[in-house]
C-alpha positions, 0 to 999 in steps of 0.5 A: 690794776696790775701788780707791780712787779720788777721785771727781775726774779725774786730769788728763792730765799728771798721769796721764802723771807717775804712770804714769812713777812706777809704771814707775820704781818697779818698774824699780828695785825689780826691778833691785835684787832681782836685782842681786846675782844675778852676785855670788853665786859671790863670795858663796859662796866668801867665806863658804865655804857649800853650793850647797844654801845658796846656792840657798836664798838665792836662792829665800828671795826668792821664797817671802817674796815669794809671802805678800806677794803675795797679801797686798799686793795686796788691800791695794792695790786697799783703800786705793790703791798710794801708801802700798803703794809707800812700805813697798816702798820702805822694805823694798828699802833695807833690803834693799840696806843688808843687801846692802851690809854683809854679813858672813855667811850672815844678812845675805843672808838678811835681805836677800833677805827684805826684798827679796823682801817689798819687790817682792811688796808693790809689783808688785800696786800698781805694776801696778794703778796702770800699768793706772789710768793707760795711755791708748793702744793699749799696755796696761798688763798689757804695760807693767808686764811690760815694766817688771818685766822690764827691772829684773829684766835691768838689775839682773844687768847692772849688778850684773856690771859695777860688781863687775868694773870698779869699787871696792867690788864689793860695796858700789857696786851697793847704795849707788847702789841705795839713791840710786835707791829715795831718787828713787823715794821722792819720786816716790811721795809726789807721787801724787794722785787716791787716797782712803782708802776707808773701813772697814777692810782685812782680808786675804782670798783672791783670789777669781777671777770665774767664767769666767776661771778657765781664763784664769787657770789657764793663765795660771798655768802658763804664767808658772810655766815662763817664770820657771822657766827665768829662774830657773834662768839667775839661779840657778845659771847663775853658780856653773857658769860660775864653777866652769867659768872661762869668763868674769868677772862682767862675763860672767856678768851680761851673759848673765843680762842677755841673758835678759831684754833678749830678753825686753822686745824681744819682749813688744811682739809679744804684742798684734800675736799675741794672748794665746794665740798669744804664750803658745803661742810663748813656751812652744815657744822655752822648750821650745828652752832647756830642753833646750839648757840641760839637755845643755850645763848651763853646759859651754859658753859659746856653748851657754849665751849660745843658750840664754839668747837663746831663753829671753829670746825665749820669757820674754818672749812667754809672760809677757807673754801671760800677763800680758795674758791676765789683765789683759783679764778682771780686773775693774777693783776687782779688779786689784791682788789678782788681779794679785798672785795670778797673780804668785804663780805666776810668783815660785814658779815662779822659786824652786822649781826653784832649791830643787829643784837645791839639794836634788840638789845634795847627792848629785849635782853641780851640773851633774847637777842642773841637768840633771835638773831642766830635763828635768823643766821640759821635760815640764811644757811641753806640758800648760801649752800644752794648757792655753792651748789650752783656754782659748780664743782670747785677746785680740787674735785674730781668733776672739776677737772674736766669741766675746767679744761672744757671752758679753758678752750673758750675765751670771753670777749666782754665788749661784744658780749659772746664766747669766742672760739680757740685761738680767736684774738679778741681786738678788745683789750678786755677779754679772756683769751686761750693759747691755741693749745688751749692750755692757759686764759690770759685776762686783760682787764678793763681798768688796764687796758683803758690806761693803754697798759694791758697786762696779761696775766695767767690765771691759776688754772693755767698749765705749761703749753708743753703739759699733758695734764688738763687745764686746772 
């Protein structure tokens, strides 16, 4: 799939204004999927329903999300985030108006479907648009994880503290919610520079270009364990601090607030580390969580606000490396479904693991789930850092930069299955080809070219034919 773009240039002001719109969009959309994160002990008591129920409340938001990913992202590289964005934002309202006037186990299961439907469709659209329109030295693989971060932290935070201290727990956070995604709407609607392609959508599988497939993979992985133990802090964290009575719901969504605000203050370190490096620090400080978590299993206050600082530290380094691993080898048409396929990992990794506590749970409590389970996230660490060490130096370490302008003088012909030589126009239309300065890749991808619609697409590693510099 190509992105839609008109032909005209976005002038600069308006490139700054939609970039501002994706980055608001997604804040708010993500600080209201977990808004109601520290609310569900209260949840749970006024309904009186298992902790098997109510883990699979939350992870319901995950396993809708995860389709939607896949089949949204597509969607947005056909036809452009703008019409993308307005159905996400239609389906958080209804999921925060679900929220606002439960009364029983089916509306939060409403609710967290829609919401989980509203941010899958929305984080491939609202990425490909931040990335379309960043100009400077900060990518916008690390914005969009910055700001998908910074919702998934105010939401708990601010979700704690309007039900300890303000009237209507239950009802406020929703409804300013609802104000909120009302500016978002507007926002969308003033988007410019994207045309209707074409021809019709059809959903299909993300297809990841030969050659970044250990990228990817590894990527996968790492983002996979980075939202397992974010997870598990949103999940079950507040039922044991409750039943433990060591601190309110103030407390209780500061802490989950803590994860993730340590985690935007280190994603800024991922481009001065490098892609591998910052996955490799992030899954080190993960492995440091996993286990103070799965001995203290929210006993203690101390040993649990600890451990959600280096969770926090380490999310954010191995997501956002993860993220800008990806985002340095995504072919540009190919952005938004490529994004949501990665994505795909990182929501499962956040609500498998709460489903797996769910199902201990029923013949063990909960603070024994919670520990066999971070011990088993804890041995998927080292081969997720074996894999990363695998696949290569990333983008933004000093090795890389030669091995990157080494395999940007090789193009990949897919249909034939072989390398190619510089300067060697492929016949296929599903290929990797080089400029004969060997300076940028152009990918034709096969969903395009099999539409008779091949558009080439320069790669982020790219430099000017007329640069002296190395490709990447």
């Amino acid at each position: 799939m190509t992105l839609a773009n008109s032909s005209a240039p976005v002038p600069l002001v308006d490139r700054a204004r939609e970039l501002r719109t994706g980055l608001f969009v997604l804040v708010v959309l993500t600080a209201g999927a977990y808004l109601p994160s520290p609310l569900y002990p209260a949840y749970q008591n006024s309904f009186a329903v298992s902790d098997l129920a109510m883990t699979l409340i939350y992870a319901t938001f995950a396993l809708v999300s995860a389709p939607a990913l896949l089949l949204f992202g597509s969607v947005s590289d056909a036809v452009g985030p703008r019409s993308v964005l307005r159905v996400s934002i239609a389906l958080a309202a209804l999921g925060s108006a679900c929220f606002a006037f439960a009364s029983g186990l089916e509306w939060l299961l409403v609710a967290r479907a829609a919401q989980g439907l509203a941010l899958g469709a929305a984080t491939g659209a609202a990425s490909s648009l931040i990335s379309e329109r960043t100009s400077g030295r900060v990518s916008g693989a690390v914005l969009a994880s910055t700001a998908f971060v910074a919702g998934t932290a105010a939401g708990p935070i601010a979700g704690g503290a309007l039900a300890e201290y303000a009237p209507a727990p239950h009802v406020l956070p929703f409804l300013l919610h609802l104000v909120l995604l009302g500016i978002g709407w507007r926002r969308v609607a003033k988007l410019t520079g994207w045309a209707p392609r074409t021809g019709r959508w059809a959903p299909t599988r993300p297809e990841i270009p030969p050659g970044t497939r250990m990228v990817f993979t590894a990527a996968a992985a790492t983002g996979f364990l980075a939202w397992t133990v974010a997870g598990l802090f949103l999940a079950v964290i507040p039922a044991l601090l409750d039943r433990s009575a060591q601190g309110d719901q103030a407390v209780i969504g500061g802490i989950l607030g803590a994860v993730l605000i340590c985690s935007v203050l280190t994603q800024p370190l991922v481009p001065r580390l490098g892609t591998r490096n910052a996955q490799l620090t992030g899954l080190g400080a993960l492995l440091i969580s996993l286990g103070l978590l799965a001995g203290s299993a929210g006993g203690s206050l101390p040993i649990t606000l600890l451990a959600a600082v280096v969770a926090g530290a380490g999310h954010g380094l191995a997501y956002g490396g993860a993220a800008a691993a990806v985002d340095a080898v995504a072919p540009v048409g190919e952005r938004g479904a490529i994004t949501g396929a990665l994505h795909l990992a990182f929501y499962l990794g956040a609500g498998l693991p709460a489903i797996a506590v769910g199902l201990v749970t029923l013949g063990h409590p909960l603070t024994t789930a919670t520990s066999w389970v971070t011990a088993c996230a804890a041995a998927l660490v080292p081969p997720a850092g074996a894999a990363v060490v695998l696949a290569g130096p990333g983008r933004g370490d000093r090795a890389d930069r030669g091995r990157t302008a080494s395999l940007s003088c090789w193009s990949w012909d897919s249909s034939r299955g072989a390398r190619r030589r510089p300067g060697h126009r492929s016949r296929s239309r599903s290929s990797w080809r080089t400029s004969s300065r060997c300076r940028c890749a152009e990918w034709c991808s096969p969903v395009a070219s099999r539409a008779g619609r091949c558009s080439r697409g320069r790669t982020p590693s790219c430099t000017s034919p007329g640069t002296s510099a190395p490709c990447g």
